[in-house]
C-alpha positions in Angstrom: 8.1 -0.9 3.8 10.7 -2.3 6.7 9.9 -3.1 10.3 11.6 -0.9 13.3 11.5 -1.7 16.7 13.4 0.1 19.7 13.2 -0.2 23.5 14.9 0.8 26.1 14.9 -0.6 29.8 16.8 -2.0 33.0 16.8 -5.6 31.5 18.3 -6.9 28.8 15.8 -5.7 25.7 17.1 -8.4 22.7 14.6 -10.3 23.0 11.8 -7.6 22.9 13.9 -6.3 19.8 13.5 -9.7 18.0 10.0 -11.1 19.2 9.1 -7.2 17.9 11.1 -7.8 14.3 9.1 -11.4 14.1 5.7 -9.5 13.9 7.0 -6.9 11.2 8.5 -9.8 9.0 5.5 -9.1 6.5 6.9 -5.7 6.1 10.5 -7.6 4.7 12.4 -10.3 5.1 15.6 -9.1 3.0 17.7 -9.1 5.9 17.5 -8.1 9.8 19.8 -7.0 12.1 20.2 -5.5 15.5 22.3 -2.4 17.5 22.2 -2.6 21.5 24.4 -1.0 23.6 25.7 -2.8 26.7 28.3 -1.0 29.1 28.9 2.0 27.4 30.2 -0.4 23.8 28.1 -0.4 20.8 27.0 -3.9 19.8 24.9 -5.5 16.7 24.2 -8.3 14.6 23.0 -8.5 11.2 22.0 -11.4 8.7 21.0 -11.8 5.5 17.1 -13.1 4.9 14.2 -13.5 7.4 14.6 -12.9 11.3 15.5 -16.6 12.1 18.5 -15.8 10.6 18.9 -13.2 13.3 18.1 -15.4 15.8 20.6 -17.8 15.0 23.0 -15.3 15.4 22.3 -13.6 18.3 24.4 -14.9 21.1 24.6 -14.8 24.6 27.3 -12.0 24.4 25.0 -9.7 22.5 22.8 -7.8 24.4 21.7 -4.8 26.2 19.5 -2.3 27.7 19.0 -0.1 25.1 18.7 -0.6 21.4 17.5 -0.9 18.2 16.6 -3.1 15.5 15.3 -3.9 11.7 13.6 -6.0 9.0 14.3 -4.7 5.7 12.8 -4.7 2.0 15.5 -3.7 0.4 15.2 -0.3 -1.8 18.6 1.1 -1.9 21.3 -1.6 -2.3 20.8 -5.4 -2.6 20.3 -7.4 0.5 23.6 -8.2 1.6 25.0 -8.0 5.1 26.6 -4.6 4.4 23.6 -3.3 3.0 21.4 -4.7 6.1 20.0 -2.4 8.9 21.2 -1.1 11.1 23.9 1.4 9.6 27.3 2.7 11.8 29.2 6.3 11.8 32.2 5.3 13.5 31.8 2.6 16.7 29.4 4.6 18.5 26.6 5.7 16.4 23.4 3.2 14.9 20.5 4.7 13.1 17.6 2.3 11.1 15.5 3.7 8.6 12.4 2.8 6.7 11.7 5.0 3.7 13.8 6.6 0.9 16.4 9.8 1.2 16.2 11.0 -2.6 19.1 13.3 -2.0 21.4 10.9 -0.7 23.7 11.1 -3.2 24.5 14.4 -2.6 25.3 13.7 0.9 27.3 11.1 0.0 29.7 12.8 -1.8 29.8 15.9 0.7 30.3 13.5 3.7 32.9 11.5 2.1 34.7 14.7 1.0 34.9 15.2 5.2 36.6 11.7 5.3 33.7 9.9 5.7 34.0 5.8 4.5 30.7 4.4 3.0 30.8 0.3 3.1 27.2 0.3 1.9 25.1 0.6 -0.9 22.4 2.0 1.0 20.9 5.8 1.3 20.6 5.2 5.1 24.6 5.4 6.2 24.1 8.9 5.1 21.9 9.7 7.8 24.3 7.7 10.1 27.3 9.9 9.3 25.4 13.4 8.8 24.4 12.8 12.5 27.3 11.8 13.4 29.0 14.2 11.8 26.8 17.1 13.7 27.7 15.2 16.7 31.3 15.9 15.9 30.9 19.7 15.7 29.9 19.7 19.1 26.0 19.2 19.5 24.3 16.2 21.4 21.9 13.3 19.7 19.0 15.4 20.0 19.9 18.2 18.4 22.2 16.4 16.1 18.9 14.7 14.6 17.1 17.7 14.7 19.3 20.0 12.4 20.4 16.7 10.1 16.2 16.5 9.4 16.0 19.5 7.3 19.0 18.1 5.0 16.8 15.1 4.6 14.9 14.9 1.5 12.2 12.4 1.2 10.2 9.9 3.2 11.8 8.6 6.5 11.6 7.0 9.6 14.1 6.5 11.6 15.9 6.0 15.3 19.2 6.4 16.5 21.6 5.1 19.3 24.8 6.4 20.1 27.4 4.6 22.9 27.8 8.1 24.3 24.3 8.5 25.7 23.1 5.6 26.7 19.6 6.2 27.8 17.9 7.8 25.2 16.8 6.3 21.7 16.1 9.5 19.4 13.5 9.0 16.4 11.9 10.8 14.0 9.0 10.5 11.0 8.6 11.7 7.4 6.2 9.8 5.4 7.3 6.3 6.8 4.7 5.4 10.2 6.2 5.6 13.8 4.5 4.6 17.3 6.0 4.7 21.0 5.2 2.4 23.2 4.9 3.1 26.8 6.0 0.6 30.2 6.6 0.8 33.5 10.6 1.8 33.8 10.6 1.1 30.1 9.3 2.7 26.7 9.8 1.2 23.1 8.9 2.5 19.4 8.6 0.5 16.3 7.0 1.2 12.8 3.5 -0.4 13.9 2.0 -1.2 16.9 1.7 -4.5 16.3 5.4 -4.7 17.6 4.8 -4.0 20.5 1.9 -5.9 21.8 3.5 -8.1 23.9 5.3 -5.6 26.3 2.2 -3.0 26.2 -1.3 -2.1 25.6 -0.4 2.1 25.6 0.9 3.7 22.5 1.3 7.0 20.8 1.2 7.6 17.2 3.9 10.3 16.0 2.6 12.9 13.4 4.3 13.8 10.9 7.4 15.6 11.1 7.5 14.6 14.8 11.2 13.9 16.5 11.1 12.1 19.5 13.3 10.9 22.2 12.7 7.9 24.3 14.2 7.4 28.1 13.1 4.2 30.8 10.9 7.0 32.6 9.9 9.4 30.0 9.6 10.4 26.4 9.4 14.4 24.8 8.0 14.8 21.5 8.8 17.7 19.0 6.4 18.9 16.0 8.4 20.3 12.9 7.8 23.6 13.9 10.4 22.1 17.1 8.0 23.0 19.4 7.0 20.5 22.5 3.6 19.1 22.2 1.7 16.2 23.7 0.5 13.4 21.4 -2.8 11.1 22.8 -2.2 7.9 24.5 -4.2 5.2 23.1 -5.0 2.1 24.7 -5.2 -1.0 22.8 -6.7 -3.6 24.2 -7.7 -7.0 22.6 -6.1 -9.5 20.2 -3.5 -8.0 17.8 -5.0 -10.1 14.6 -7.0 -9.5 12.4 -9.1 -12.6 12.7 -11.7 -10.1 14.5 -14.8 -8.3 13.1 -14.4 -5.3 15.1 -17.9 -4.7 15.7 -19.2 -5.3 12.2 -21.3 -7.5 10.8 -19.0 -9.8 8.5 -15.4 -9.5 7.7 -16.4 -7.8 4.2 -18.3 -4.7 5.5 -15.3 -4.7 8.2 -12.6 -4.3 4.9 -14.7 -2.2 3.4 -14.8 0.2 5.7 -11.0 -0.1 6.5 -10.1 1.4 2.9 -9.4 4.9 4.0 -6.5 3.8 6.2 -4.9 0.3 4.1 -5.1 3.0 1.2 -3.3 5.9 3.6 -0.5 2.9 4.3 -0.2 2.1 0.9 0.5 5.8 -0.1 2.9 6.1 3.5 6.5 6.6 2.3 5.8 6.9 -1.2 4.8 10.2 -2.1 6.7 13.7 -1.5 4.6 16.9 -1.5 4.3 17.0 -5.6 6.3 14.3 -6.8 6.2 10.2 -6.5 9.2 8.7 -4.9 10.3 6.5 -7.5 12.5 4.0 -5.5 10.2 2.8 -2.8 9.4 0.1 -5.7 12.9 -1.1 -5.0 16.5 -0.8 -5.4 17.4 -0.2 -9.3 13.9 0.8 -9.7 14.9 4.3 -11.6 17.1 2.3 -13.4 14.3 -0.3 -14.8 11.9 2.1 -15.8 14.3 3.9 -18.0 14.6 1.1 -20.2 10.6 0.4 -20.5 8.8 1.4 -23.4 5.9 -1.1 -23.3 3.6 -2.7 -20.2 2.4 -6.3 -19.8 0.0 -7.0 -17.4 -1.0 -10.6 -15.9 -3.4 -11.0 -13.7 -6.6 -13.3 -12.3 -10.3 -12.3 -10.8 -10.2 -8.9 -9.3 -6.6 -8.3 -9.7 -7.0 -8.9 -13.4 -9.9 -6.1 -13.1 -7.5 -4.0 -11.8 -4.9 -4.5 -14.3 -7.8 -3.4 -17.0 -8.2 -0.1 -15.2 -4.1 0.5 -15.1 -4.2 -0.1 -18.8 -6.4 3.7 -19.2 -3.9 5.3 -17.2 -0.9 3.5 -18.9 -1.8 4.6 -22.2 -4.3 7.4 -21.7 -2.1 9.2 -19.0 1.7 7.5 -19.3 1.5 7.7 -23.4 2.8 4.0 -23.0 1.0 1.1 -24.7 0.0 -1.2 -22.6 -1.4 -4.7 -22.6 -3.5 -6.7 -20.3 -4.3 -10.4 -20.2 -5.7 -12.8 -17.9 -2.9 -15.1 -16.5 -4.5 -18.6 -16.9 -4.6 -17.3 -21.2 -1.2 -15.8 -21.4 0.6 -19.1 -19.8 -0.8 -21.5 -22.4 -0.3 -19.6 -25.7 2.6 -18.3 -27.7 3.0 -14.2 -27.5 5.3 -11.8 -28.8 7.8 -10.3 -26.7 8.0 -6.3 -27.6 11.6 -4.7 -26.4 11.7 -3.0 -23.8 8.2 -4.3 -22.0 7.9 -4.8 -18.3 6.0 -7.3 -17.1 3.4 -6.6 -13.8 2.2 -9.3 -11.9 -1.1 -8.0 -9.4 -2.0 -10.5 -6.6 -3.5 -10.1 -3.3 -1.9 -13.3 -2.2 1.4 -13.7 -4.2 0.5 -17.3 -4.7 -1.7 -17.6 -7.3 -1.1 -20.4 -9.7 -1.5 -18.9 -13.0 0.3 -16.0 -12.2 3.1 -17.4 -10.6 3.5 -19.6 -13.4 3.4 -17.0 -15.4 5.7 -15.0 -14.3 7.8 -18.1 -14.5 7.6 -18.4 -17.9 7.9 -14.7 -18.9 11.8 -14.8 -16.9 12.4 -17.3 -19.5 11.8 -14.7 -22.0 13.1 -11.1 -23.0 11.7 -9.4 -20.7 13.4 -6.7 -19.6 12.5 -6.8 -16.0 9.2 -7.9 -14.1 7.2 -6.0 -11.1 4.7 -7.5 -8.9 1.8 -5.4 -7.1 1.5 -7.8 -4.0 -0.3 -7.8 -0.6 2.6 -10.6 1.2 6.4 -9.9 1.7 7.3 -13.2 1.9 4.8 -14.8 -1.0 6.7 -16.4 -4.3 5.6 -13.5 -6.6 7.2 -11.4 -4.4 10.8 -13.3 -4.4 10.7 -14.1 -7.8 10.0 -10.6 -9.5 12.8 -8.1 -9.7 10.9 -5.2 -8.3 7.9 -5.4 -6.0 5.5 -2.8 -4.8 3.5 -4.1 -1.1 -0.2 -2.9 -0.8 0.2 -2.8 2.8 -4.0 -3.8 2.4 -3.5 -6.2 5.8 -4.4 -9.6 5.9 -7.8 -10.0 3.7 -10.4 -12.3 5.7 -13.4 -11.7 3.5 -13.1 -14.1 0.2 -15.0 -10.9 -2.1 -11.9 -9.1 -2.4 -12.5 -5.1 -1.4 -9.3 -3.6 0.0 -6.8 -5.9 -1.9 -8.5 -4.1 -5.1 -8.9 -0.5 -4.2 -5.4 -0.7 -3.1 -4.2 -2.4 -6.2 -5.3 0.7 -7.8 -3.7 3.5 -5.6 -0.2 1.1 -6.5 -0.7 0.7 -10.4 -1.5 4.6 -10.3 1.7 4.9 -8.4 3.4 2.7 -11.3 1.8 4.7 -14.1 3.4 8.4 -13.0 6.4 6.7 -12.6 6.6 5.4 -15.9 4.9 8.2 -16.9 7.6 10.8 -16.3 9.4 9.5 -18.9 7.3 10.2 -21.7 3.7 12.2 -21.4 3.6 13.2 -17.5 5.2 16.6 -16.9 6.0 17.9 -13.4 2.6 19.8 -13.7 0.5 16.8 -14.2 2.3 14.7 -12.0 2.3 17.2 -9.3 -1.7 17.1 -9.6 -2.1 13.3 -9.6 0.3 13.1 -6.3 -2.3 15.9 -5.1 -5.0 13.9 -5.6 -3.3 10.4 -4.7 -3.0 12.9 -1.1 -6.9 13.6 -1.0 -7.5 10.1 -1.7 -8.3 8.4 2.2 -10.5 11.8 2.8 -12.2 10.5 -0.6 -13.0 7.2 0.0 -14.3 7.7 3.3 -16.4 10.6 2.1 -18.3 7.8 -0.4 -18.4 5.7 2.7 -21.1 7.9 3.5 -23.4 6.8 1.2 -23.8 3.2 3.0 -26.9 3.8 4.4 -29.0 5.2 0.9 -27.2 2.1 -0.5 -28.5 -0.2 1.5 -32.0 0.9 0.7 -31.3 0.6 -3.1 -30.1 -2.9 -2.3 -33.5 -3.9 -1.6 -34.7 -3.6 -5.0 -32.2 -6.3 -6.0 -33.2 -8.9 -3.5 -35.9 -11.0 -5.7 -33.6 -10.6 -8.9 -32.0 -13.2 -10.6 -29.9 -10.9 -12.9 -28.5 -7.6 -13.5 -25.8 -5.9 -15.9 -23.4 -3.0 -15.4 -22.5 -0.4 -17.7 -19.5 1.9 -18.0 -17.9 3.6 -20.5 -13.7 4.3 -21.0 -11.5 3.3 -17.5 -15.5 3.0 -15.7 -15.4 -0.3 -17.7 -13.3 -2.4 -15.7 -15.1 -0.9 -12.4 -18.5 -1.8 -13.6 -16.9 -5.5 -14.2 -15.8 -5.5 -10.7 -19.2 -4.6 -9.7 -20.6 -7.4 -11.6 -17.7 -10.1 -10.2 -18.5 -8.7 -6.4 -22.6 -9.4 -6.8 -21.6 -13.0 -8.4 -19.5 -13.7 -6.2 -21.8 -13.3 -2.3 -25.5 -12.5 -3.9 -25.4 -15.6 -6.6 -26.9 -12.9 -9.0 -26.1 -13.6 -12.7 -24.6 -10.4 -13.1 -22.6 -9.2 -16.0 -20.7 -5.8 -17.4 -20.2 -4.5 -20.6 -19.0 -1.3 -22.0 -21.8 0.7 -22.6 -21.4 1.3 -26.0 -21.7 -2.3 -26.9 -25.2 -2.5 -25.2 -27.0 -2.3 -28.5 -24.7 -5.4 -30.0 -26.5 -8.0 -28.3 -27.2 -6.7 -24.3 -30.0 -4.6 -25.5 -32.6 -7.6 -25.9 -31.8 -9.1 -22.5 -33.1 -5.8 -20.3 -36.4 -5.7 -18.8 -38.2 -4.7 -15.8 -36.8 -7.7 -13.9 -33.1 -7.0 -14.7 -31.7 -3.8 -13.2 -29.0 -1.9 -14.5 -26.0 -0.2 -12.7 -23.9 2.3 -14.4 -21.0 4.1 -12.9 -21.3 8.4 -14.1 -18.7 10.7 -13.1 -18.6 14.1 -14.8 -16.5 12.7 -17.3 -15.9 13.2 -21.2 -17.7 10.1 -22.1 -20.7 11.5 -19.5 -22.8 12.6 -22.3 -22.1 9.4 -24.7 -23.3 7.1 -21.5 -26.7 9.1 -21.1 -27.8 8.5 -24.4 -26.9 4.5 -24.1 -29.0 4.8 -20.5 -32.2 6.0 -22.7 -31.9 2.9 -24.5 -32.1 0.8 -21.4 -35.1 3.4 -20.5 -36.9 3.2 -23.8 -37.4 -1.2 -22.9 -38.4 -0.5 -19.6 -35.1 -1.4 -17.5 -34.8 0.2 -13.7 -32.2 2.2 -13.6 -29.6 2.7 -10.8 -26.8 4.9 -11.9 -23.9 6.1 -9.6 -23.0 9.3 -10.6 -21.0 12.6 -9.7 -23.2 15.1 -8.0 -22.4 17.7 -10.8 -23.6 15.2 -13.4 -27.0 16.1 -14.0 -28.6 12.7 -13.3 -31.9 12.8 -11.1 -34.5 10.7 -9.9 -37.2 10.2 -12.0 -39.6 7.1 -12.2 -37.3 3.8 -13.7 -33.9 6.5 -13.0 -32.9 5.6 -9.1 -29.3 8.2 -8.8 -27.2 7.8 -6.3 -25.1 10.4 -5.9 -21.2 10.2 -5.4 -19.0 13.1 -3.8 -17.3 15.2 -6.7 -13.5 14.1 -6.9 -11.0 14.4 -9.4 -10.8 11.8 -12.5 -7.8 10.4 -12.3 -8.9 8.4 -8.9 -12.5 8.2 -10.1 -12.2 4.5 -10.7 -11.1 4.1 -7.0 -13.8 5.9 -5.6 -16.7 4.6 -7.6 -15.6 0.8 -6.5 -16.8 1.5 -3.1 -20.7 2.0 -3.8 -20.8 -0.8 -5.9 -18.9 -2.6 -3.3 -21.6 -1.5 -0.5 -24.2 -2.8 -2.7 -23.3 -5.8 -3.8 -22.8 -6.4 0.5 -26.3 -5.2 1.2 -28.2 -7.4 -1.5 -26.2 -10.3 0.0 -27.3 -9.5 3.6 -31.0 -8.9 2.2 -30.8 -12.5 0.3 -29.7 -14.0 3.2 -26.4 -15.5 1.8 -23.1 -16.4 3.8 -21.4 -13.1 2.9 -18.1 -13.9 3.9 -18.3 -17.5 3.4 -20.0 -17.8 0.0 -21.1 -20.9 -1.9 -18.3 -23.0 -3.9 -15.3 -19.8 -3.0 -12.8 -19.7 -0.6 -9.7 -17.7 0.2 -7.5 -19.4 -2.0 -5.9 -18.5 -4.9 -3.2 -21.3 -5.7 -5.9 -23.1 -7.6 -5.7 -23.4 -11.0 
């Protein structure tokens, strides 16, 4: 996910373009580069690495009234200055692009069969010279862009420049966020408003399929029907951080509640209408994957929980084996390398020790090629793995992770059709996962509904000193992030276990003072976890039991069911994180604990 920013004034606008690239560095610091036309000449500046790069380079002599610029993660083509944004036709035309063009080969050869030179690696200078080459035939920018969109397959968002019209930036979106910006004698766009902060407070989000063009007095939008419409101005006022509780109680409930749309930016530019787009895990990516045959996971705390739930799909839906260990284990002992076995690295942070280290050790070994599920563009994990998938979670203020895991999941579902499609996942199935991958922010939210019955169960946990949590099959790992989440901001002793293994030691622990939380959807296993609940029944243990509302579960004295909007399995884990989430909040707040400060945690993960 790469940063755009565009503007286009009476002054000179570099400076806007490079303060904007500065605040999207998260989304990539492979290289940066900007295109600004100045007197009717088409001028730009590229580097290799983070925006201070670009700074160094921008001169005096380089400047503008108009232009564009970009910070990239590279997917297509390694991050070299060729292969840096933004991308030429000729000496007049500049386009930047976030997202993937999955036909681009294809184009490629068509538009080189026209004479057409390529001196990049990249998908984008195929949308440079298809424009450009519509251009040619005798249209202007704006309806060059609009009949080059329907060649584009893909995700995409994009803007273009060209030193024939200088007062009009043209953009358009396909999967991959856009915003406008509105002045005073001067608009701008970028890929998040965060961009644009510092030149105004007035935006407009772009829907999908929009194209839009940009003047100093005006902007036109176009729906992909290519009709006119008017988009909402929003006005954002406020600091641009996240540092701010936005009305809610504590930072936790605040991330909790911001899941819908972190999980909606993690999915942005990644999914087509039935199909996953394979390289926005980076450039080779399709390449990689061919070659795996096994999985190895390394992880710690919540991403390690995670990891465990990735492990079900890998196997159970990929037909991949698939093995997960906790980081601070597989660093210390000797393990056998399998051929062909990728090694995933999860961390919110991309710092954390044991991971890091060992990812380290693992490039020592035959590996044959490492991925990182990461929340920061410019941690070590990051830079040191061959292939890297961003959650795009946001920064993570609360220290009981929420967000960072729930969008851990929508990635490592990502990775398993992916992998997937090479051995047990036909179109069919894949076509249904990506459906409900699609569904999945209207899902989450849905649960979100439940806050306020959960709150009231969470009283009946606020004298306890224990409790255990119960699921059976990929509910296992769920239930054990349950537990970790009331540990970590109740100081309840809580613990998970499968729930077949309740009668293997468990079973003499449960009584009246220790409740017991179990995760039910309408599952296969459904039937297996009732009768292990009757156990906990039959020795007097209260009952609270998440379950589908199709499940047959009702209240009934001991039996406290809270019921959970019907969804489809495969993101059943996702969704049945955020109740337990809610409640492990609410018996905090009810205990009186620092929720987002708790006892002997912090926000740091580089400890050992």
């Amino acid at each position: 996910m790469c940063g755009i920013v565009g503007a286009v004034a009476e002054r000179n606008i570099s400076g806007i373009l490079l303060e904007g690239l500065k605040r999207l560095e998260y989304r990539g610091y492979d290289s940066a580069g900007v295109a600004l036309i100045d007197h009717g000449a088409l001028i730009s500046c590229k580097r290799v690495g983070k925006v201070a790069a670009l700074e160094e380079g921008l001169t005096e002599d380089i400047k503008g009234a108009i232009g564009i610029a970009h910070t990239r993660w590279a997917t297509h083509g390694k991050p070299t200055e060729k292969n840096a944004h933004p991308h030429f036709s000729g000496d007049k035309l500049a386009v930047v692009h976030n997202g993937i063009i999955e036909n681009h080969a294809e184009l490629r050869e068509r538009l080189s069969a026209k004479g057409y030179a390529f001196v990049s690696e990249t998908d984008t200078e195929t949308i440079a010279h298809l424009i450009n080459d519509l251009i040619n035939s005798g249209l202007d920018l704006v309806a060059a862009v609009k009949a080059a969109i329907p060649e584009l397959e893909g995700a995409y968002g994009l803007a273009v420049i060209h030193a024939d019209d200088p007062q009009r930036i043209v953009c358009a979106r396909s999967g991959s966020p856009l915003v406008l910006g509105l002045g005073f004698g001067e608009n701008f766009l970028a890929s998040d408003q965060l961009a644009l902060r510092q030149v105004t407070d007035r935006f407009v989000y772009l829907d999908e399929g929009d194209i839009a063009e940009i003047t100093t007095n005006s902007y036109k939008i176009w729906n992909k029907s290519g009709d006119t419409v008017t988009r909402k101005v929003e006005r954002i006022t406020g600091k641009a951080d996240s540092a701010d509780k936005g009305g809610y109680r504590h930072f936790m409930l605040k991330e909790i509640y911001e899941q819908p749309h972190v999980i909606k930016n993690t999915l942005q530019g990644r999914l087509g209408k039935d199909h996953v787009l394979e390289q926005s895990f980076g450039s080779g990516a399709t390449e990689l994957f061919d070659k795996v045959s096994s999985v190895q996971i390394v992880a710690c705390g919540t991403s390690y929980h995670s990891g465990m739930v990735a492990k079900y799909w890998i196997e159970g839906i990929a037909g991949i084996p698939c093995r997960v260990e906790v980081a601070s284990e597989f660093r210390y002992r000797k393990f056998v390398v399998s051929p062909g076995t990728l090694l995933v690295t999860i961390s919110q942070s991309g710092e954390t020790a044991d991971t890091l280290a060992a990812l380290r050790l693992a490039k020592e070994l035959d590996y044959t090629a490492t991925l990182t599920i990461c929340n920061v563009a410019q941690s070590s994990l990051v830079r040191e793995s061959d292939l890297a998938l961003m959650t795009e979670a946001g920064p993570e203020i609360g220290v009981a992770s929420t967000k960072a895991f729930t969008t851990q999941l929508t990635a490592l579902l990502l990775l398993t059709v992916a992998l997937g499609r090479r051995n047990a996942i036909d179109k069919a199935t894949e076509a249904s996962i990506v459906k409900a991958l699609h569904m999945l922010p209207e899902t989450i939210a849905s649960a979100l509904g439940l806050d306020a019955e959960i709150r009231q169960v969470a009283e009946a946990f606020a004298d306890k000193h224990n409790a255990l949590f119960l699921g059976r099959g990929v509910q296992w790992p769920v239930a054990m992030e349950g537990a970790l989440k009331l540990k970590e901001i109740s100081y309840i002793h809580a613990e998970s276990y499968p729930a077949g293994e309740l009668k293997h030691g468990p079973l003499a622990l449960v009584d009246d003072d220790m409740p017991v939380v179990a995760v039910a959807p309408n599952d296969e296993l459904l039937e297996k976890l009732k009768s292990n609940l009757e156990e906990v029944q039959a020795r007097g243990g209260q009952l609270f039991v998440f379950a589908d509302k199709n499940s047959g579960f009702k209240n009934e004295p001991g039996l406290t069911v809270v019921q959970v909007p019907h969804s489809d399995e495969v993101i059943a884990p996702i969704l049945y994180t955020i109740p337990l989430q809610l409640l492990s909040y609410h018996v905090a707040v009810f205990k009186g604990t620092d929720v987002d400060q708790p006892r002997n945690l912090a926000k740091s993960v580089t400890v050992e």
